[in-house]
SERO-4910 file (N, C-alpha, C, O; in steps of 0.05 Angstrom, whole numbers):
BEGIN
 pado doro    nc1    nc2    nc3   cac1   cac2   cac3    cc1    cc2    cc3    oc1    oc2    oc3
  Unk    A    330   -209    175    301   -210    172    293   -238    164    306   -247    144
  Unk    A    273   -256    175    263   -282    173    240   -273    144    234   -250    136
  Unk    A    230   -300    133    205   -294    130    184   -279    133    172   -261    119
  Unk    A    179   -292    160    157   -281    178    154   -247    168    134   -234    161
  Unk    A    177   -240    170    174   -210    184    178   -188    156    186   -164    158
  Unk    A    170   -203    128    177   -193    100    145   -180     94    144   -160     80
  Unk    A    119   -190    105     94   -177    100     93   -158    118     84   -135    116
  Unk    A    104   -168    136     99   -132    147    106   -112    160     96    -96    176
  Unk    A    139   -118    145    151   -100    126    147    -86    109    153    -62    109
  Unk    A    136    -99     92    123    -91     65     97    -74     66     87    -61     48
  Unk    A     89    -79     90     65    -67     97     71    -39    106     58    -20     99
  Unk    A     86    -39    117     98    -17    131    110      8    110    104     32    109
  Unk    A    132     -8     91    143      4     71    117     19     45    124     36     28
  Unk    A     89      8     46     74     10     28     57     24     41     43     34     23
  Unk    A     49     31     61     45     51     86     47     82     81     33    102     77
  Unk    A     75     73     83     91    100     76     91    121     52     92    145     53
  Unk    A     90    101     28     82    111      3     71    119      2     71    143     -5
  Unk    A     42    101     13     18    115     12     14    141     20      4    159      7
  Unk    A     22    141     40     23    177     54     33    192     45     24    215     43
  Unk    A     56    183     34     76    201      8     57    213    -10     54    238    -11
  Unk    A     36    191    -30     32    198    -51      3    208    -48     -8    224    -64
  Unk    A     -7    200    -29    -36    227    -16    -32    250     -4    -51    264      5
  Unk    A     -4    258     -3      5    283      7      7    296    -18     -8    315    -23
  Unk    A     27    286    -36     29    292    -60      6    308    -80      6    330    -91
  Unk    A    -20    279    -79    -40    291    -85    -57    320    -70    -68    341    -78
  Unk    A    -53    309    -49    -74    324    -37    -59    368    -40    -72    389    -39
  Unk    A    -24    363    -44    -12    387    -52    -15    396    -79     -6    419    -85
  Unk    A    -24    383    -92    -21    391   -128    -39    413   -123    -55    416   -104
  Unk    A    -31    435   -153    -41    462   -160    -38    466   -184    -16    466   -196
  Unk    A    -58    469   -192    -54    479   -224    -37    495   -237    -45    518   -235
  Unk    A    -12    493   -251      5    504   -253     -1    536   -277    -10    537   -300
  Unk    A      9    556   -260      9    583   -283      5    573   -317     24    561   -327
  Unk    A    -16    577   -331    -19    565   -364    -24    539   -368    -37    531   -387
  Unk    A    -17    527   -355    -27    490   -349    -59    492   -365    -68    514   -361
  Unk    A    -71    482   -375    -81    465   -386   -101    449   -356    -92    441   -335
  Unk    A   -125    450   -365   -141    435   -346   -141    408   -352   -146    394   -332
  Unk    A   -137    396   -374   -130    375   -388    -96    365   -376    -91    344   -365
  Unk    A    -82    382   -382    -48    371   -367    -54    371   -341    -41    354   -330
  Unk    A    -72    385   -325    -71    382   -295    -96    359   -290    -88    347   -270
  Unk    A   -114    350   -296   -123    331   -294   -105    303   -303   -104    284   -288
  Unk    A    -96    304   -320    -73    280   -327    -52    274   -295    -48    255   -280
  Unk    A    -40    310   -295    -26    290   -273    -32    284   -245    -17    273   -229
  Unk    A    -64    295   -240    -91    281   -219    -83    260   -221    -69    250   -203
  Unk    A    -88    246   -245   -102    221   -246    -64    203   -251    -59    178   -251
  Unk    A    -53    216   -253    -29    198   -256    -21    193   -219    -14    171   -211
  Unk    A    -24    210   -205    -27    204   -175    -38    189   -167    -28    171   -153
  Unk    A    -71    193   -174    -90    174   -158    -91    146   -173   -102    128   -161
  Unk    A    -84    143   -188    -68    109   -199    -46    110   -185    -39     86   -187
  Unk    A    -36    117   -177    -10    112   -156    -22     97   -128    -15     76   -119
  Unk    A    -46    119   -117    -54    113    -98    -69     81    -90    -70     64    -73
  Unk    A    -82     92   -121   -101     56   -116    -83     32   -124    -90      8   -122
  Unk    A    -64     38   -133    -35     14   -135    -37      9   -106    -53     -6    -96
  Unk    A    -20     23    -94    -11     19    -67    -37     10    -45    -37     -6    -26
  Unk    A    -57     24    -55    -85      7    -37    -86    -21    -42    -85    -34    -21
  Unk    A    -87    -38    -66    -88    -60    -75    -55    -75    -60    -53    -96    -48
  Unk    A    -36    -58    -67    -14    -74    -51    -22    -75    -23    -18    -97    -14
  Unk    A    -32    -58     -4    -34    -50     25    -57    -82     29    -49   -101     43
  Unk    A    -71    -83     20    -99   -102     29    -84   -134     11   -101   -152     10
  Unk    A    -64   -139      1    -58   -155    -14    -33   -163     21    -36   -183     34
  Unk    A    -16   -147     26      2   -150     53    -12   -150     69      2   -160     87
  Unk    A    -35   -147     78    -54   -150    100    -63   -192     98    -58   -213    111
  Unk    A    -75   -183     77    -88   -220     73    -70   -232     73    -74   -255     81
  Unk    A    -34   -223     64    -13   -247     68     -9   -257    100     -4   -280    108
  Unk    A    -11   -231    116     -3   -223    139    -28   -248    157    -20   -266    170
  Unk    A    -55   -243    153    -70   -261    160    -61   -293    158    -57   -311    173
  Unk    A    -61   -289    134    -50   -322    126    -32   -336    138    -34   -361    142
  Unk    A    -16   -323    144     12   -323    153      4   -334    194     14   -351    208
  Unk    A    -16   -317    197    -24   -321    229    -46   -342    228    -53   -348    251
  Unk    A    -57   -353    212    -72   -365    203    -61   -398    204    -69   -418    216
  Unk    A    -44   -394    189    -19   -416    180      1   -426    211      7   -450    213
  Unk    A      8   -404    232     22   -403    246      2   -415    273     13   -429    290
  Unk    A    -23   -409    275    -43   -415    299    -41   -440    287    -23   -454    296
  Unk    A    -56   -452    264    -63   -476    264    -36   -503    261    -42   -526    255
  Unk    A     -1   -495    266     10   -502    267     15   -499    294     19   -523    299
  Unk    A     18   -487    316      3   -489    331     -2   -501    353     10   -508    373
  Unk    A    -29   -500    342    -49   -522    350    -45   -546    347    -53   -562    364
  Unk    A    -28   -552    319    -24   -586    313      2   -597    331      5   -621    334
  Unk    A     27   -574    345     41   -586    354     28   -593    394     36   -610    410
  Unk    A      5   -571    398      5   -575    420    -18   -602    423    -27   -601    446
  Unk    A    -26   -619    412    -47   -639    410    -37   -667    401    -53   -686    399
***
C-alpha cells in the first residue's frame, strides 16, 4: 500500500463502521426491567459512536480531495 491509497482506505474501513454502528443502533430494544434512563445511555453511547465516525468519514474525504488537489496541480506543473 503507497500513500496515496491510505485515505481511502481509511475511508472505506470508516464506511464500514459506520454501517456497523447504525445497524447497531437502529437494532437496540429496551431490555426486560432496563430503566429508560440505562436504555437511553446506551442510545446515546451509539450515536456518539456514530457522529465520531461522521467527523472521521468527511475528515478522509477533505484528505482525499487534497490529495487530488495536490496531485492535478503537480500535474499541471510537470506538463508546462
Amino acid at each position: 500500500m503507497n500513500n496515496n491509497d491510505a485515505p481511502q482506505e481509511n475511508l472505506q474501513l470508516i464506511r464500514q463502521q459506520l454501517a456497523e454502528a447504525t445497524k447497531e443502533l437502529n437494532n437496540l430494544k429496551m431490555r426486560r426491567g432496563e430503566s429508560l434512563r440505562d436504555f437511553e445511555y446506551r442510545v446515546k453511547e451509539r450515536s456518539d459512536k456514530i457522529l465520531s465516525l461522521k467527523v472521521a468519514e468527511q475528515v478522509q474525504l477533505h484528505q482525499i480531495e487534497q490529495d487530488a488537489r495536490a496531485a492535478e496541480a503537480e500535474l499541471l506543473k510537470k506538463n508546462s
